[in-house]
C-alpha positions in Angstrom: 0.0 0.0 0.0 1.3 3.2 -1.0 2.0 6.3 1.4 -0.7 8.5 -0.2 -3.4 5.9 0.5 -1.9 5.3 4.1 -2.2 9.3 4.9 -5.8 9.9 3.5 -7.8 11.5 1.1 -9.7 14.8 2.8 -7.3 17.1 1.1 -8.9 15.8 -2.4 -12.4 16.4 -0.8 -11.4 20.4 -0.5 -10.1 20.4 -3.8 -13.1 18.8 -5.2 -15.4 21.2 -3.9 -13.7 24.5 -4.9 -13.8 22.5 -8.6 -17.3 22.5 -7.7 -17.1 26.0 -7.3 -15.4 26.2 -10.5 -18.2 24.7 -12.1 -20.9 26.9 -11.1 -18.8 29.9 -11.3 -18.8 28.9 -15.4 -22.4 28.3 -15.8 -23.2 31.6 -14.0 -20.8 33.8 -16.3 -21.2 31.5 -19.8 -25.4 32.3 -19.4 -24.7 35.7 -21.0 -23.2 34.4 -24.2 -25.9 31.4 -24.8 -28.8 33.5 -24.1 -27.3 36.8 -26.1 -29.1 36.0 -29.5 -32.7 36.1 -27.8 -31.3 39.0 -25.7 -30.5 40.9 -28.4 -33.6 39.9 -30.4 -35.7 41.0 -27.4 -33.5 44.4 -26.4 -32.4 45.5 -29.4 -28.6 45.0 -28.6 -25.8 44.7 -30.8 -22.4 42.7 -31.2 -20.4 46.1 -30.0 -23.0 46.7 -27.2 -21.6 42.4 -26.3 -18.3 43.3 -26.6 -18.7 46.4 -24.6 -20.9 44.3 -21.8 -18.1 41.3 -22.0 -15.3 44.6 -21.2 -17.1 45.7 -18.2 -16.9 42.3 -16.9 -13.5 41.6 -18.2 -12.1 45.0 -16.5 -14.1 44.3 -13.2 -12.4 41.0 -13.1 -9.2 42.2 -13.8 -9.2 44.0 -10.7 -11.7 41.5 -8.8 -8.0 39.2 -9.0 -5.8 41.7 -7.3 -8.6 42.6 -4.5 -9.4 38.7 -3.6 -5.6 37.8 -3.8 -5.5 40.3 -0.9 -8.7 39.4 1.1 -8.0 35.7 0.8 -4.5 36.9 2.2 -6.2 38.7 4.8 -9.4 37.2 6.4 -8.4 33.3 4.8 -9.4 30.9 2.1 -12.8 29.7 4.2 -14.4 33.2 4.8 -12.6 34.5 1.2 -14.3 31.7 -0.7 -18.2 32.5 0.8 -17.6 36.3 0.3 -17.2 35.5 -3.6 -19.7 33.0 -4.7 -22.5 34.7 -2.7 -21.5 37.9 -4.0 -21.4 36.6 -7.6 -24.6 34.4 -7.5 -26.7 37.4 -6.3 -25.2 39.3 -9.7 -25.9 36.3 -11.9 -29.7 36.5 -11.0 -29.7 40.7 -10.9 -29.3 39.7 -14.4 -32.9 38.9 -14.7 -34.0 42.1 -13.9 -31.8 44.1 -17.1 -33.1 45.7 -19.8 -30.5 47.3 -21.8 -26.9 48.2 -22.0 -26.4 50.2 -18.7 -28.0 47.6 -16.3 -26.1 44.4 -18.0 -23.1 46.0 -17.8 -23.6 46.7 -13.8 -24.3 43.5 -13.0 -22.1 42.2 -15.1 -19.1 44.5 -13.7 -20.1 43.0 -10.3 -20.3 39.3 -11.7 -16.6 40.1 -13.1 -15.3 41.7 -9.5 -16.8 38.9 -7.4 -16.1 35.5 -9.3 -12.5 36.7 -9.8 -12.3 35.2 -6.3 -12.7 32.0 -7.0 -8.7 31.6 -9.1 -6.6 33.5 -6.5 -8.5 31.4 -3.5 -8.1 27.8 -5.4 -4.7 28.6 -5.7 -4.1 29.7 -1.8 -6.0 26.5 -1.1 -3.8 24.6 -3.3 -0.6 25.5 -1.5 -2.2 25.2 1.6 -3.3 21.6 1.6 -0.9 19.9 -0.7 2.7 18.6 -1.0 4.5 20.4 -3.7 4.5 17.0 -5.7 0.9 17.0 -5.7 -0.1 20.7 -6.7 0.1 20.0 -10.2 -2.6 17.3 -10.2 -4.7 19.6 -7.5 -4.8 22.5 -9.6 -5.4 20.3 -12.5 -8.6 19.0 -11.0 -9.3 22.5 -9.3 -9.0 23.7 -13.4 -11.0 20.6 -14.6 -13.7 22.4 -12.9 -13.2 25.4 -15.2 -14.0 22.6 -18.2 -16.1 20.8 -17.0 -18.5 23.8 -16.2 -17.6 24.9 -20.4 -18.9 21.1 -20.7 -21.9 21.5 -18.8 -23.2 24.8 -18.7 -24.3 24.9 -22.7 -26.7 22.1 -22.0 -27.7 23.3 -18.5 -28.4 26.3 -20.0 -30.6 25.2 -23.5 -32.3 22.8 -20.9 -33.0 25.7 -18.5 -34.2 28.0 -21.2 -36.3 25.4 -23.0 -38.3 24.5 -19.7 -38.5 27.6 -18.3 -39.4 29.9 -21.5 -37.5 33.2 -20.8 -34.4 34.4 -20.5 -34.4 35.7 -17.0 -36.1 32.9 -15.8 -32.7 30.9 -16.6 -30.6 34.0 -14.9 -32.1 33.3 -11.6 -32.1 29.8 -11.8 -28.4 29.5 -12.3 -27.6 31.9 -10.3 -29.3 29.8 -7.2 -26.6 27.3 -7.5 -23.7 29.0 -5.9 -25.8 29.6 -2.5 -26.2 25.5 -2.7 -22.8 25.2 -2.7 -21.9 26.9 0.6 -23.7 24.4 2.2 -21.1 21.5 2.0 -18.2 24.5 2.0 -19.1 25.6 5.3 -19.6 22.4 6.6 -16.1 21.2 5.6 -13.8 23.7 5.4 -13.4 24.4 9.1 -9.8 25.4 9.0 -6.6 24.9 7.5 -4.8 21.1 7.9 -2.7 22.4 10.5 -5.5 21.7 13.1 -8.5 21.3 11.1 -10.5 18.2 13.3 -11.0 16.4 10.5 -7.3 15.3 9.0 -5.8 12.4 10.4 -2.4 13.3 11.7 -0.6 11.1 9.0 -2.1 12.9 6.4 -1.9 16.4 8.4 1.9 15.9 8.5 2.0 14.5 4.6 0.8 17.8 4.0 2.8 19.5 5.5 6.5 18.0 5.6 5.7 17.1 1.6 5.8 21.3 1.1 9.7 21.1 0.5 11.5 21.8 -2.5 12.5 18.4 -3.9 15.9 19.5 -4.7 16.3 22.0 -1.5 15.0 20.2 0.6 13.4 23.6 1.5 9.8 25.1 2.4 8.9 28.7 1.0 9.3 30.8 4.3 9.6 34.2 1.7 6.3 35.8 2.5 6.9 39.5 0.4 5.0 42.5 0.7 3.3 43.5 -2.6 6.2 46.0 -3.3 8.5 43.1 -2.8 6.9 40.6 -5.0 6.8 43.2 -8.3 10.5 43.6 -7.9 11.2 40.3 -8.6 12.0 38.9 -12.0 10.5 35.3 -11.2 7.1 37.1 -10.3 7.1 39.0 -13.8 7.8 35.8 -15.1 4.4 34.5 -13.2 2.7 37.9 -14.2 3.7 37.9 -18.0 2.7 34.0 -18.7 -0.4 34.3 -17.4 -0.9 37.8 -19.7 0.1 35.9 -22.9 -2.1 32.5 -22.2 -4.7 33.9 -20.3 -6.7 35.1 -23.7 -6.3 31.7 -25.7 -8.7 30.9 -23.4 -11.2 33.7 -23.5 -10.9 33.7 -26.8 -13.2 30.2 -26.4 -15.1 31.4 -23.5 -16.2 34.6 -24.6 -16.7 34.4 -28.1 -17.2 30.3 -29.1 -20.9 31.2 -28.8 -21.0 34.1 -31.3 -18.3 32.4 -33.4 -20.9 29.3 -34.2 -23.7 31.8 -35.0 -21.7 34.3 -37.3 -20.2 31.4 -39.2 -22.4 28.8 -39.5 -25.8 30.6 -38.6 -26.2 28.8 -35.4 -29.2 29.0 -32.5 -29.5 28.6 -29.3 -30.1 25.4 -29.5 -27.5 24.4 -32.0 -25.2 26.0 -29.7 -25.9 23.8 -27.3 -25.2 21.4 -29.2 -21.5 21.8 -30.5 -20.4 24.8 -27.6 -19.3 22.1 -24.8 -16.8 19.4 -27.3 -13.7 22.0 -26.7 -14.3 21.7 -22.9 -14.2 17.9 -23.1 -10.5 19.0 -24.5 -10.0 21.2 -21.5 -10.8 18.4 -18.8 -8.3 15.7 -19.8 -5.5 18.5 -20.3 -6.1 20.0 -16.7 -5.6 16.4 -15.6 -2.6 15.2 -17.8 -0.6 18.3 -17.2 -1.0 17.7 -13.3 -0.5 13.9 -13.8 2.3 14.3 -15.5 3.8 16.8 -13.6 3.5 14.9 -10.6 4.6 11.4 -12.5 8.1 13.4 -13.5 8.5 15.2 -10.1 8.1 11.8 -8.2 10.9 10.2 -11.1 13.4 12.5 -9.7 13.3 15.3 -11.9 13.6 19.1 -10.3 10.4 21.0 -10.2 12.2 23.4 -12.3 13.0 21.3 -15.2 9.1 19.6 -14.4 7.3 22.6 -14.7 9.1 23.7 -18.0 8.2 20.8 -19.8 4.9 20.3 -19.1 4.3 24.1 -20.1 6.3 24.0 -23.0 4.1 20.8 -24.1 1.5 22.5 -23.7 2.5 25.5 -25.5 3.2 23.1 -28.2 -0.3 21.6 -28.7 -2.1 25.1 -28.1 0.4 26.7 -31.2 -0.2 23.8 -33.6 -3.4 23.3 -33.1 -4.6 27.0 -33.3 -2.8 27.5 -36.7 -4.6 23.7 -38.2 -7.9 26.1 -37.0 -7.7 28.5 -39.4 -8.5 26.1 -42.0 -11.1 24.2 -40.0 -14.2 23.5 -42.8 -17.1 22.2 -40.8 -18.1 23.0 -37.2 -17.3 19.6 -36.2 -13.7 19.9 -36.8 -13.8 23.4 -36.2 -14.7 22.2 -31.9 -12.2 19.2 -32.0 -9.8 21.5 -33.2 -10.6 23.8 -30.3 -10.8 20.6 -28.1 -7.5 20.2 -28.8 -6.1 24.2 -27.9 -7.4 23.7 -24.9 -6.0 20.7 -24.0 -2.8 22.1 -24.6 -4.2 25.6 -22.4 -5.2 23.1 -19.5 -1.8 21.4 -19.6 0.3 24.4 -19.2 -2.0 26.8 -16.8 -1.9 24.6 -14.2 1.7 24.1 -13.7 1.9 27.9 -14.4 -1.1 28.5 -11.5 1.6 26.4 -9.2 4.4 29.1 -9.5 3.3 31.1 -6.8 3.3 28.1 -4.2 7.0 27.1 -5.1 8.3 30.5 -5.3 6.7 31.9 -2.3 5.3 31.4 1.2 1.2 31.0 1.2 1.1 34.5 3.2 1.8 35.8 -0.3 0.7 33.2 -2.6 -2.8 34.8 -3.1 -1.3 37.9 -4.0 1.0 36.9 -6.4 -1.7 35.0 -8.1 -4.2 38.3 -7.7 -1.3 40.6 -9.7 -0.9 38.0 -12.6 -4.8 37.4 -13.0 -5.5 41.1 -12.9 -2.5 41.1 -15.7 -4.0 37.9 -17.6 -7.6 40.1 -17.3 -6.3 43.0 -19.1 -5.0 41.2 -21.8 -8.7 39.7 -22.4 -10.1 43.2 -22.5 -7.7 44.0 -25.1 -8.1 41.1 -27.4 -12.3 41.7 -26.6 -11.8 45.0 -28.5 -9.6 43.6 -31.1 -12.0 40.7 -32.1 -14.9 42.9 -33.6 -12.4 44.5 -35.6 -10.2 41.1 -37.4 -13.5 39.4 -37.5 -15.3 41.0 -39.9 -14.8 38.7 -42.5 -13.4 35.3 -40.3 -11.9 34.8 -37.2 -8.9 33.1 -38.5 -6.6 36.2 -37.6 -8.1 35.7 -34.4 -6.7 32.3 -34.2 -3.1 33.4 -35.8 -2.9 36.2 -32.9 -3.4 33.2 -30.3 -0.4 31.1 -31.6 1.6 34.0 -31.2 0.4 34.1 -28.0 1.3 30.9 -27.2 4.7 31.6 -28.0 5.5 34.2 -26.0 3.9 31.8 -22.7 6.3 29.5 -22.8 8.8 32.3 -23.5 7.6 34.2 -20.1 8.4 31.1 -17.8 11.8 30.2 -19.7 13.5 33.7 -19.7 12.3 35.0 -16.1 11.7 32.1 -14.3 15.9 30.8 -14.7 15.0 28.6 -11.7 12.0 27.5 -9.9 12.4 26.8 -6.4 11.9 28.9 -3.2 12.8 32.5 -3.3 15.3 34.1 -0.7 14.6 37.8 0.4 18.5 37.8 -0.4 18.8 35.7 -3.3 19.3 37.6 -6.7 
């Protein structure tokens, strides 16, 4: 019998229930895009008035990050964690109650600001409860959630709006979901695993003792101020990867939707239909690139040389499969193309979400995380505005600016990240 199966499984259980949260919190912010053509058949709305409302979200997110990597930081992943999904599900359903540009876009900035929570306080759980072998494979699964909700929430959706005949109607009733979920959260997440009542002490102490450096045999004590964490180059190197991938995937999330219905004259229902195959792609990458990250971690690789290759794999499949897109014929190959992208996204993010956890101590792990999501949020908003202009007549230079992007990913981690391991306030 192996250690891990000696020492327990509650630290999955957490996991598993922020992907949970992940889940809902992509049902709650994809209902805009499936519902937008009988939105804007109803309101009157236009493309630029949804690239405008997807901004204000965008922008409200981007600095949603940087203010929950601080509050998780401040009042803890347990409190952190109900502050965001009840603010966010109250916003979801205010959606029911809009009726033109103004009111979607403020409920839609406050959607953005509070579900920005949820990525800064899965990763300060992450370091938290798991060995630094493992946080690949955590965040992975934690990520999976992100996919699995892209899987779920087109059919959720169609099925909501189908049986319940409007719009709003569907709003509210995805919206109820997050306040669900606190149930279960509030139950279980009592504490952290150093005395939560719960963990055994084997598993308590795998935990803990497992959060050394492989190679230094050292825990992350380096606990920065904000100032602190901006001045270093391996931060940037955190910061600037997540800038350049962050919008491969928004690419997908925000605009898969209108993509289907501008070129091939798609529904609501046809949506449905084809929106959730490049999520299937998504899920198995957020669980190979943590499988595998873990698999040549426990082999005896460095973390450093782990991490690299698993993002530049990733980086790989994202750039070659983005450029066989631009040709794609029929939707079908157009979403197992896209299957395939995000595979490759899922693969690299993760180990990429983990930086933070090996460079640093978890007293600044949130914050780190917070800068490079409000970073990888302003990069969406640009691309949002670039989109209605290269798409007039395709969206294949949409697709060519994402390879570059992928490009310059894997570029961000190899130039500034020299070597990943725990930071010294001394070290250069």
């Amino acid at each position: 019998m192996s250690a891990v199966t000696k020492v327990g499984k509650f630290r999955w259980a957490i996991v598993s229930l922020v992907a949970l949260a992940t889940i809902i919190n992509y049902i709650d912010r994809g209902a805009l895009g499936f519902l937008w053509p009988e939105i804007s058949a109803e309101l009157g709305l236009t493309k630029l008035d949804y690239a405008i409302i997807l901004n204000v979200f965008t922008f409200a997110y981007a600095f949603g990050q940087t203010l929950f990597g601080k509050i998780f930081d401040w009042i803890g992943t347990r409190m952190g964690f109900v502050l965001s999904i009840v603010v966010w599900s109250a916003a979801t359903m205010l959606h029911a109650v809009a009726n033109g540009l103004t009111s979607f876009a403020i409920f839609r900035g406050l959607l953005g600001v509070s579900e920005a929570g949820n990525w800064p306080g899965a990763t300060k759980a992450n370091a938290e409860w798991f060995p630094i072998n493992e946080r690949a494979l955590a965040q992975g699964i934690f990520n999976s959630g992100a996919a699995i909700g892209g899987i779920v929430s087109a059919p959720i959706i169609a099925y909501l709006f189908v049986f319940l005949g409007t719009w709003q109607a569907t709003f509210i009733a995805v919206g109820a979901l997050g306040f669900l979920w606190l149930v279960p959260w509030l139950i279980m997440y009592k504490s952290g695993p150093e005395d939560h009542p719960w963990l055994s002490e084997d598993e308590r102490q795998y935990i803990l003792t497992g959060q050394r450096n492989v190679e230094t045999n050292e825990v992350a004590t380096y606990a920065p101020s904000s100032g602190e964490i901006l001045s270093r180059k391996e931060s940037w190197g955190v910061i600037m990867a997540s800038f350049f991938l962050d919008p491969i995937w928004w690419l997908f999330v925000g605009w898969l939707p209108l993509y289907l219905s501008e070129t091939y004259g798609f529904g609501v229902a046809e949506i449905g239909l084809y929106a959730w195959v490049p999520y299937v792609g998504a899920m198995f990458g957020a669980w190979f690139g943590g499988l595998l990250a873990q698999n040549r971690i426990k082999s005896g690789w460095t973390v450093n040389k782990s991490r690299k290759f698993v993002i530049a794999l990733g980086g790989l499949i994202m750039l070659v499969s983005l450029l066989a897109t631009i040709t794609a014929a029929t939707p079908l190959m157009a979403v197992l193309l896209m299957a395939a992208i995000l595979f490759g996204f899922q693969t690299a993010v993760g180990n990429i979400q983990t930086l933070p956890s090996d460079f640093y101590n978890g007293k600044s792990v949130a914050s780190l995380a917070g800068f490079a999501g409000t970073a990888a949020k302003l990069a969406v908003v640009g691309l949002n505005f670039l989109i209605p202009i290269i798409t007039i007549n395709s969206y294949a230079p949409a697709f060519a600016v994402g390879a570059a992007l992928a490009i310059l990913t894997v570029l961000s981690v190899f130039i500034l990240c020299p070597d990943i391991k725990p930071l010294k306030p001394n070290s250069p």
